[in-house]
C-alpha positions in Angstrom: 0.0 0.0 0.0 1.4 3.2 -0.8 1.7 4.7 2.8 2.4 8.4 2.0 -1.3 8.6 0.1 -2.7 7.1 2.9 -1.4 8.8 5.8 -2.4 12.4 3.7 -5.8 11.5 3.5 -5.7 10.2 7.1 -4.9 13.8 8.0 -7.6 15.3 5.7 -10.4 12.8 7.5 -11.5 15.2 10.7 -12.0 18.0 8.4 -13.1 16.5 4.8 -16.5 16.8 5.5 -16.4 20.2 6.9 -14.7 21.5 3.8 -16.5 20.1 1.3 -20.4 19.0 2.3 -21.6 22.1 2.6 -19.9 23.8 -0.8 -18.4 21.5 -3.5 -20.5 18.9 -2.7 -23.9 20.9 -2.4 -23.1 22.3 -5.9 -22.3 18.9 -7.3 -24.9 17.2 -6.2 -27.5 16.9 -9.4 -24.3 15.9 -11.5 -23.1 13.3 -9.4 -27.2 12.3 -9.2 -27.7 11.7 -13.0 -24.3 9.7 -13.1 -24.9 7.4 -9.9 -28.1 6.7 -12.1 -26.8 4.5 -14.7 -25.2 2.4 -11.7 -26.6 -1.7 -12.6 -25.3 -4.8 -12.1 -22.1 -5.4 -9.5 -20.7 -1.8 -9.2 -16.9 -0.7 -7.7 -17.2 2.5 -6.4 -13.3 3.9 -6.2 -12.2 6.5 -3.3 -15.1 6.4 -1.1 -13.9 8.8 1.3 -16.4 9.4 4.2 -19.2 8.2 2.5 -20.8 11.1 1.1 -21.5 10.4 -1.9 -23.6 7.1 -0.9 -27.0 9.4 -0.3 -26.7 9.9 -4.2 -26.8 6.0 -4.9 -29.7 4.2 -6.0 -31.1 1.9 -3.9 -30.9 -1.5 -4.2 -27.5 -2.4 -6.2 -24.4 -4.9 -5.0 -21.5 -1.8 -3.9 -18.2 -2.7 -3.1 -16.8 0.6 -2.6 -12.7 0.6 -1.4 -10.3 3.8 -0.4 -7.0 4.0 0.8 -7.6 5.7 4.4 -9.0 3.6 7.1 -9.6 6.8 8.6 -11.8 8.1 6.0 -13.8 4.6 6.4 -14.0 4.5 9.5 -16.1 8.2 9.4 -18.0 6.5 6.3 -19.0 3.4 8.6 -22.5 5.4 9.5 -23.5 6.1 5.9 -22.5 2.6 4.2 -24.8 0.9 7.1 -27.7 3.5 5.9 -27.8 2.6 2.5 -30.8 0.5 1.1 -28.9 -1.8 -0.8 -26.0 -4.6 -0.5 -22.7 -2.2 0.5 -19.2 -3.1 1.6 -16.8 -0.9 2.2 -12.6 -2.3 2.1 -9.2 -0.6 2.4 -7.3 -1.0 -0.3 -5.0 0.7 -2.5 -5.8 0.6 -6.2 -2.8 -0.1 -7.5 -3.2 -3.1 -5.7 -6.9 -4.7 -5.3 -7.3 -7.7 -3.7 -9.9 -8.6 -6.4 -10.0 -11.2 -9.4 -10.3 -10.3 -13.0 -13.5 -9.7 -14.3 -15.2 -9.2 -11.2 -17.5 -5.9 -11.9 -19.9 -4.6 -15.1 -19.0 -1.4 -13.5 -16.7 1.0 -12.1 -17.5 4.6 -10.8 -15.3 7.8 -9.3 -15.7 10.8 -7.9 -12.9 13.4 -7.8 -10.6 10.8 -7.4 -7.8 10.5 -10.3 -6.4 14.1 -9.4 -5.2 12.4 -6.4 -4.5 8.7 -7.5 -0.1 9.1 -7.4 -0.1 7.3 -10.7 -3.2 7.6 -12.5 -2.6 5.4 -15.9 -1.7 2.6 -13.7 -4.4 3.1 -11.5 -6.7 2.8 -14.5 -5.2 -0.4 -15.8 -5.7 -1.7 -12.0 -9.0 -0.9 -12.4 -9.5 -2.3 -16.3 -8.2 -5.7 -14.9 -11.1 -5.8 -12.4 -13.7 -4.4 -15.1 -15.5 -7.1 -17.3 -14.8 -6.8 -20.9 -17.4 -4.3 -22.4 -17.8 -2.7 -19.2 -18.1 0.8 -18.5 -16.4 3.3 -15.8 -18.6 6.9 -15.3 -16.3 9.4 -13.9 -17.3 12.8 -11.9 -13.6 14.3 -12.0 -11.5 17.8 -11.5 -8.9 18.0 -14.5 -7.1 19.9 -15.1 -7.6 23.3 -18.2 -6.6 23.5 -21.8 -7.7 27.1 -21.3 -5.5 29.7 -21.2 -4.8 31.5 -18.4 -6.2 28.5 -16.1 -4.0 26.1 -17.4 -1.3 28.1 -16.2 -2.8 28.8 -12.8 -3.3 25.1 -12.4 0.4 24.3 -13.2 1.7 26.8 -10.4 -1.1 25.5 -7.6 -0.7 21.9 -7.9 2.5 21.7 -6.5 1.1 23.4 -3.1 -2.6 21.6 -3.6 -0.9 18.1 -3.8 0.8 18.7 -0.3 -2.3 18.0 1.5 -5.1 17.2 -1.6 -5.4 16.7 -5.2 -3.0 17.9 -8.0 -4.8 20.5 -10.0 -3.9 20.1 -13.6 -4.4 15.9 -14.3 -5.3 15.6 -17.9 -7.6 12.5 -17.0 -9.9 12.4 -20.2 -6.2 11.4 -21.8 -5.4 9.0 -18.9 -8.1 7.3 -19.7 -7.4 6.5 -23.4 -4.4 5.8 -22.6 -4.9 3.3 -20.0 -7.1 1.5 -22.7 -10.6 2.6 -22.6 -12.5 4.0 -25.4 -13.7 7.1 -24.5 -17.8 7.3 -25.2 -18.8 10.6 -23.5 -17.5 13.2 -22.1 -19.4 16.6 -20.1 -18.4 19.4 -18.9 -19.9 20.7 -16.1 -17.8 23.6 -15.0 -15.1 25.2 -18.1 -13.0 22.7 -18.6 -12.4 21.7 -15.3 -15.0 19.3 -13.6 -16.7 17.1 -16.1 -18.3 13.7 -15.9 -16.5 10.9 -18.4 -17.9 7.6 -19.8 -15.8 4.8 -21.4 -15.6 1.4 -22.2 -13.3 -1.5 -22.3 -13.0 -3.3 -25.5 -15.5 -5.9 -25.8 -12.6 -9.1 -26.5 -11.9 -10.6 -23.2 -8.1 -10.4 -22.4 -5.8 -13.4 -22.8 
């Protein structure tokens, strides 16, 4: 487990929810809504966090949802217990999932590959785990093509990352390159936070 991403988010735990539910997430909320409603079949929900993102679910659906901070879990325990459905909750690190090949017809994130330390590995990780033909739907920060914000997202990330996410991932290009075919992509704020479909290919690997 990579042990420097953990203990950073570890640290972040007492006051995530205090920076983010009443602003980012509040704002967010309808977005993340219409994606969480195309969730069927068995679903992997990537970088749970403290759970707030669970409300948004449907009800009824087979979760496993993991993330690297048992600190962040542990604060998530309440809100994985409320949800009307089949939920489990495990701390791991995506570079390394305990899980077999194959195992889920989907795969969902939220904010998470600004802050995933190697995020084209962390994407084949996750196409290993993904059943040929399946899809991920991603809610993400990226970082801009637009000029001056590109710029501005280059000189903050090196502070931002410290503590949280690097600001200027180009994750729509992670994504192809990990080996997804990108089928949608939205944007929901400039440039900068947008929701992404893809798909794996439909041959099942050798």
């Amino acid at each position: 487990m990579d042990t420097a991403t953990r203990d950073k988010w570890d640290k972040t735990s007492k006051r995530y929810d205090l920076m983010v539910s009443k602003g980012a997430e509040k704002r967010w909320e309808p977005y993340k809504r219409e994606l969480y409603s195309n969730m069927q079949g068995k679903v992997l929900f990537l970088a749970l966090g403290t759970g707030l993102d669970i409300p948004l679910f449907p009800t009824g659906l087979d979760i496993t949802a993991i993330d690297i901070s048992p600190k962040m879990l542990k604060q998530a325990e309440p809100r994985v217990a409320a949800y009307d459905g089949n939920m489990v909750a495990l701390c791991m690190d995506v570079h390394d999932m305990d899980f077999e090949e194959n195992s889920f017809d989907q795969i969902y994130t939220s904010c998470t590959f600004c802050s995933v330390p190697n995020p084209i590995d962390g994407l084949k990780a996750l196409a290993k785990v993904l059943k040929p033909g399946g899809e991920i739907r991603m809610f993400e920060h990226t970082g801009s093509k637009i000029f001056p914000i590109s710029l501005m997202m280059d000189l903050m990330t090196p502070l931002s990352s410290i503590s949280g996410p690097d600001m200027n991932r180009q994750t729509v290009d992670n994504v192809r390159k990990a080996g997804f075919k990108i089928l949608e992509v939205n944007n929901v704020f400039l440039d900068v936070v947008k929701t992404i479909t893809a798909r794996l290919p439909e041959e099942p690997r050798g």
